[in-house]
C-alpha positions as CSV (number, residue, x, y, z in Angstrom):
1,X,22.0,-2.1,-5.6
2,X,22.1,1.6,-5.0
3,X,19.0,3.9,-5.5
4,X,19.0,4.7,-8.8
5,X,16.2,8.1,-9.0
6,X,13.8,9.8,-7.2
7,X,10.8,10.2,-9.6
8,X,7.6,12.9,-9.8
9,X,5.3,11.9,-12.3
10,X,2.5,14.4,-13.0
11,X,-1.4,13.4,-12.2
12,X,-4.4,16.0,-12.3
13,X,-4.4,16.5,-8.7
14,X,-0.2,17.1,-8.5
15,X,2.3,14.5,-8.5
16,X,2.8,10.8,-7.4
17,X,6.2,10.5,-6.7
18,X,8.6,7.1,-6.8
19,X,11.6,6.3,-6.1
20,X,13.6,3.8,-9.2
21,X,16.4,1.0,-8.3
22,X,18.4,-0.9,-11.1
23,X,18.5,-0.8,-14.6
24,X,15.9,0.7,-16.4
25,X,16.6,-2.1,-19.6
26,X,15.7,-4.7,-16.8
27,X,12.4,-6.1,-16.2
28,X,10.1,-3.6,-14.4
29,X,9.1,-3.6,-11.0
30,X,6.5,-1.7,-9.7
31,X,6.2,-1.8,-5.4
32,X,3.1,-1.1,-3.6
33,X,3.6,0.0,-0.1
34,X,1.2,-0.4,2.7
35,X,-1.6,1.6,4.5
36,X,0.2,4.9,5.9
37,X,3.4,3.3,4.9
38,X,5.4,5.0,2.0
39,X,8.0,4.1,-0.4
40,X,10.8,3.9,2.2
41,X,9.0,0.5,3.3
42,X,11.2,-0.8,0.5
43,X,14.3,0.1,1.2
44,X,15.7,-3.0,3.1
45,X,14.2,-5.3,0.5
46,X,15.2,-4.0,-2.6
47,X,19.5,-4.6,-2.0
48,X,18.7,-7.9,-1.8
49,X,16.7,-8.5,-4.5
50,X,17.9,-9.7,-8.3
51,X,19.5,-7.1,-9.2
52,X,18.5,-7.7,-13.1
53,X,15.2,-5.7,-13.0
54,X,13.7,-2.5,-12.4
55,X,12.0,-1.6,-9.3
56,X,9.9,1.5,-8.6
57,X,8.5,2.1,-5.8
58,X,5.5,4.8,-5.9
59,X,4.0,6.7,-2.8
60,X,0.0,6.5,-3.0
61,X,-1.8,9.2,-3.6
62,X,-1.9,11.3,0.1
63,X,0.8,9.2,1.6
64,X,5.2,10.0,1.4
65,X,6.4,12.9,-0.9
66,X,3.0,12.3,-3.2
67,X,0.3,15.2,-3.8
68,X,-2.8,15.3,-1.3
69,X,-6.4,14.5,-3.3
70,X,-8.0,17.1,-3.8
71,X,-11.2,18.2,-1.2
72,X,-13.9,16.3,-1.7
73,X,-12.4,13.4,-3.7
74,X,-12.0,10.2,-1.1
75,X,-9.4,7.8,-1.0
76,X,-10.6,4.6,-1.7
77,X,-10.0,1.8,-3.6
78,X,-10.9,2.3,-7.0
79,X,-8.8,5.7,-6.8
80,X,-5.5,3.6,-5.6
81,X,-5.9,1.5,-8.5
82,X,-6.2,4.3,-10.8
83,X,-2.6,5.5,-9.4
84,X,-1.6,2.6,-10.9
85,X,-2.6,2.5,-13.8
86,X,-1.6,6.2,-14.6
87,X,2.1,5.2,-13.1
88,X,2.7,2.7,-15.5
89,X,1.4,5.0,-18.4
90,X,4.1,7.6,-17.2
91,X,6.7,5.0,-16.9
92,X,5.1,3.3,-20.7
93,X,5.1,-0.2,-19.3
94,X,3.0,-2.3,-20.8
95,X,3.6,-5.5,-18.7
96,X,5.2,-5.6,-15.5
97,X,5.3,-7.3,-12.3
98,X,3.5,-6.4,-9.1
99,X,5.6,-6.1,-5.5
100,X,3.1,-5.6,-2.9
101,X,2.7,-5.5,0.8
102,X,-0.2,-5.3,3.3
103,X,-2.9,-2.9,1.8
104,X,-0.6,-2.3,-1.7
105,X,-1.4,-6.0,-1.8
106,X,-5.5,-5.5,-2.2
107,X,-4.9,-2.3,-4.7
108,X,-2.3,-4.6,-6.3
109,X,-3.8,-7.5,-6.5
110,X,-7.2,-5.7,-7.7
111,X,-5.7,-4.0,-10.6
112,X,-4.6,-7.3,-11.9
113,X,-8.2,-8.9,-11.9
114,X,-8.9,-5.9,-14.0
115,X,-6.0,-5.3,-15.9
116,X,-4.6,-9.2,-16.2
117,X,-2.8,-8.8,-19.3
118,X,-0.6,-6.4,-18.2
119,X,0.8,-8.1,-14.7
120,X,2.7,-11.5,-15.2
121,X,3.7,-11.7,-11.3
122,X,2.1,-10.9,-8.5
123,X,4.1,-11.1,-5.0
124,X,1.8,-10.5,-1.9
125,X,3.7,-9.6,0.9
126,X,1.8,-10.3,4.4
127,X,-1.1,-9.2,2.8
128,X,-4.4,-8.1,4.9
129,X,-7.7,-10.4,4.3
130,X,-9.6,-8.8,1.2
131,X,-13.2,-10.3,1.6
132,X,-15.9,-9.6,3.6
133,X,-16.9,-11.7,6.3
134,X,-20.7,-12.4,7.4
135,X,-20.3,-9.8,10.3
136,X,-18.5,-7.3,8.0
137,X,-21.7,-7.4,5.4
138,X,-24.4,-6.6,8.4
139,X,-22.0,-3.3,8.9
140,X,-21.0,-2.8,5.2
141,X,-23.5,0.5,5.2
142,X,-22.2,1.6,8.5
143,X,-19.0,1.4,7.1
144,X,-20.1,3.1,3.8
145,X,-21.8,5.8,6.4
146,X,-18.4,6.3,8.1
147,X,-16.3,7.0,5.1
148,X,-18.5,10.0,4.0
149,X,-18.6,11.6,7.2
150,X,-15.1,10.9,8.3
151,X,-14.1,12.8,5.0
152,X,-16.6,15.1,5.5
153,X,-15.6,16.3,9.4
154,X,-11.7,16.1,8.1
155,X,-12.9,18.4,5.5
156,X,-15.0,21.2,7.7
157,X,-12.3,21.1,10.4
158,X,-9.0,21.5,8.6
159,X,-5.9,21.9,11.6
160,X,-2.7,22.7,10.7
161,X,0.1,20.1,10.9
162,X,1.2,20.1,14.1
163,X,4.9,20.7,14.2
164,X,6.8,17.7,16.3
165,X,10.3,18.2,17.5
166,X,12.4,14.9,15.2
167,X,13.0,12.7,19.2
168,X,9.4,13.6,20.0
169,X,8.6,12.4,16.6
170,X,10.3,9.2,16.4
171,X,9.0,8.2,20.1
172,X,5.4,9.1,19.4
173,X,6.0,6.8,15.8
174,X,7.1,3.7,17.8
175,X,4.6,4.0,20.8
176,X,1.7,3.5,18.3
177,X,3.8,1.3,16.1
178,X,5.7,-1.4,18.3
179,X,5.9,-4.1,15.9
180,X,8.7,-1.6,14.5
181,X,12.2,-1.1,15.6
182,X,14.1,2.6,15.5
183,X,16.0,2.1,12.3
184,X,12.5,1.2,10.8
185,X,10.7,4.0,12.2
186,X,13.4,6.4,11.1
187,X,13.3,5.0,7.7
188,X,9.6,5.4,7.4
189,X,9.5,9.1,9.2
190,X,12.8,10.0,6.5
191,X,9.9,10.2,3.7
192,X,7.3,10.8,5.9
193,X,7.6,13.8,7.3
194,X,9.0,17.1,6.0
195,X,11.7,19.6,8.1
196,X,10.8,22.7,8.9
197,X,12.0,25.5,11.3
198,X,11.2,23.9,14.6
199,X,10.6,20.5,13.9
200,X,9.1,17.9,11.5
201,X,5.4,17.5,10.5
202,X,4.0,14.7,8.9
203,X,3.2,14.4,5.2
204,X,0.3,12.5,4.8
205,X,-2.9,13.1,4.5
206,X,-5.3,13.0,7.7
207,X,-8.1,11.8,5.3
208,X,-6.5,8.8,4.9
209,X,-6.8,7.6,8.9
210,X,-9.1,5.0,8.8
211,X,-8.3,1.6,6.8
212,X,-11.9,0.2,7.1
213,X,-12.9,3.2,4.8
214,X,-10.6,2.7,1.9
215,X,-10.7,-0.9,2.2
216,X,-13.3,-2.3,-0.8
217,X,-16.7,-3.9,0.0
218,X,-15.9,-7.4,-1.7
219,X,-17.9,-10.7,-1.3
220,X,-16.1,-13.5,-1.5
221,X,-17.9,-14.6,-4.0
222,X,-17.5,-11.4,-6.0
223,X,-13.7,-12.1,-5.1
224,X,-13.7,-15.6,-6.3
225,X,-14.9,-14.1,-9.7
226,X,-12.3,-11.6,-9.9
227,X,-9.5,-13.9,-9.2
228,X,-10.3,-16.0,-12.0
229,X,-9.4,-13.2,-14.1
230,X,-5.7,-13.4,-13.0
231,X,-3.0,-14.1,-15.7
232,X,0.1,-13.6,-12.9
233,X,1.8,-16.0,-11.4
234,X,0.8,-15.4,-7.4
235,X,3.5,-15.7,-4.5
236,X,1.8,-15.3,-1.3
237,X,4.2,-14.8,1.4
238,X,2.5,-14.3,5.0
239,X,3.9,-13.5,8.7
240,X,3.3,-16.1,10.8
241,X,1.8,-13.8,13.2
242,X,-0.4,-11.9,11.3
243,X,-1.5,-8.2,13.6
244,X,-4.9,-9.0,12.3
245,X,-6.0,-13.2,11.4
246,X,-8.8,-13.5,9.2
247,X,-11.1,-16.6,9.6
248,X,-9.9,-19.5,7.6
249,X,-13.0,-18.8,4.8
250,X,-11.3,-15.7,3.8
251,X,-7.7,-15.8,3.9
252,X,-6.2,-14.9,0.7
253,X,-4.5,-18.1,0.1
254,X,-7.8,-20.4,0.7
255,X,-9.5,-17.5,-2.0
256,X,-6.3,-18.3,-4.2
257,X,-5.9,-21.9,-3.8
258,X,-7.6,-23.2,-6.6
259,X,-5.9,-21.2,-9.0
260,X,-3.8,-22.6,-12.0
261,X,-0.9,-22.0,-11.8
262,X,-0.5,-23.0,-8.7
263,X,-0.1,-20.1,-5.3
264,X,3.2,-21.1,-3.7
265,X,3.2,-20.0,-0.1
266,X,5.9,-18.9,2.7
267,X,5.5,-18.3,6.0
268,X,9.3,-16.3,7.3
269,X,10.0,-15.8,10.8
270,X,9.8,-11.9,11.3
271,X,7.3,-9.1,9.7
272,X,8.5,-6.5,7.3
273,X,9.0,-3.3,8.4
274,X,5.8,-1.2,7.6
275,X,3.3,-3.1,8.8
276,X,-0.1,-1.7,9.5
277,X,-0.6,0.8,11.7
278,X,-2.5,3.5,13.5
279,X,-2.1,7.7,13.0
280,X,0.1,9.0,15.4
């Protein structure tokens, strides 16, 4: 299944651009990549999917070929979702299904607590634990005090993008990202990065560095709540070695157990490419 468009769809601050597979009469698809991943992340997958619905694949708001927030608007969780939400207007879906991986799995899985009517599958790929654990609520106002001055300081000192020659690139990609092979990291660098005179410079934002800022301060008794909203069906589907375990309390699938219908779980042997990482 061959790639089908490359889409811009207009939002206040720019664009958020996608990329489409498959038929657009088929049922729709939408794909969530993870933290400083971007829709490339997808690539691999897609082929060998059913090739009877239609995927798009969107690039959050800072991250891929998608438009930068503007100053002094932070990325965080409630503003992901919103993406959502506004790509799916574009697109005029009304009900769709919900491809997710690592952090795309917590703005995914969050915008169908809210919006349940309008998701009818959810698939979690090696998604990151979503709940706060008893350590992480003693330093949920540190963390609170981080975001605002990490956005603040990347604010006052704005650098140009440094301008990496494409081997340097790659090499410096892998080094901090060694859970990935070369045809991975190329993949991810093709849409994130753009070529210029002497080299490549990356795309996304620097505001969007640290996960622990944009990730939501949820109980997991807040969660609980949320999840009972859920109208999806849920597949879970975890690496087996996970970059980051959660305690057993707050894994996603002990949260999701309980549901009806039932979570079906799979553990496969090797991580997708695009796992979490850190900037270059």
């Amino acid at each position: 299944m061959g790639l089908l468009s490359e889409l811009k769809l207009a939002v206040p601050w720019g664009h958020i651009a996608a990329k489409a597979w498959g038929s657009q009469q088929g049922s729709p698809v939408l794909c969530l990549h993870g933290w400083l991943d971007n829709a490339n992340s997808f690539d691999r997958l897609i082929p060998l999917l059913p090739k009877d619905f239609h995927y798009v694949a969107m690039d959050f708001g800072g991250h891929g070929l998608s438009s930068h927030y503007y100053l002094g608007v932070p990325y965080c969780q409630e503003n992901f979702v919103n993406e959502i939400g506004r790509v799916v207007a574009a697109l005029k879906w009304k009900r769709f299904s919900l491809l997710s991986h690592s952090f795309g799995g917590i703005i995914g899985g969050m915008f169908s607590c809210i919006f349940p009517e309008m998701v009818d599958k959810l698939i979690l790929l090696d998604t990151l634990p979503f709940t706060m654990d008893p350590k992480g609520m003693e330093n949920m106002l540190t963390y609170r005090r981080g975001a605002i001055e990490h956005m603040l300081q990347a604010e006052a000192f704005q650098k140009p993008r440094q301008v990496v020659k494409p081997e340097e690139m790659l090499q410096r990609f892998l080094k901090n990202n060694n859970h990935l092979n070369e045809e991975c990291g190329r993949l991810l660098l093709q849409r994130g990065t753009t070529q210029v005179a002497t080299g490549l410079m990356m795309n996304r934002d620097r505001r969007v560095g640290l996960l622990e800022y944009s990730i939501p301060f949820l109980t997991r008794e807040l969660l609980v709540h949320s999840i009972k909203q859920l109208q999806a069906q849920v597949l879970l589907i975890n690496y087996s070695r996970p970059l980051w375990p959660p305690p057993s309390s707050t894994q996603p699938e002990a949260i999701l157990r309980p549901r009806r219908p039932p979570l079906v779980r799979l553990i496969p042997l090797h991580s997708a490419a695009g796992c979490p990482r850190q900037e270059l």
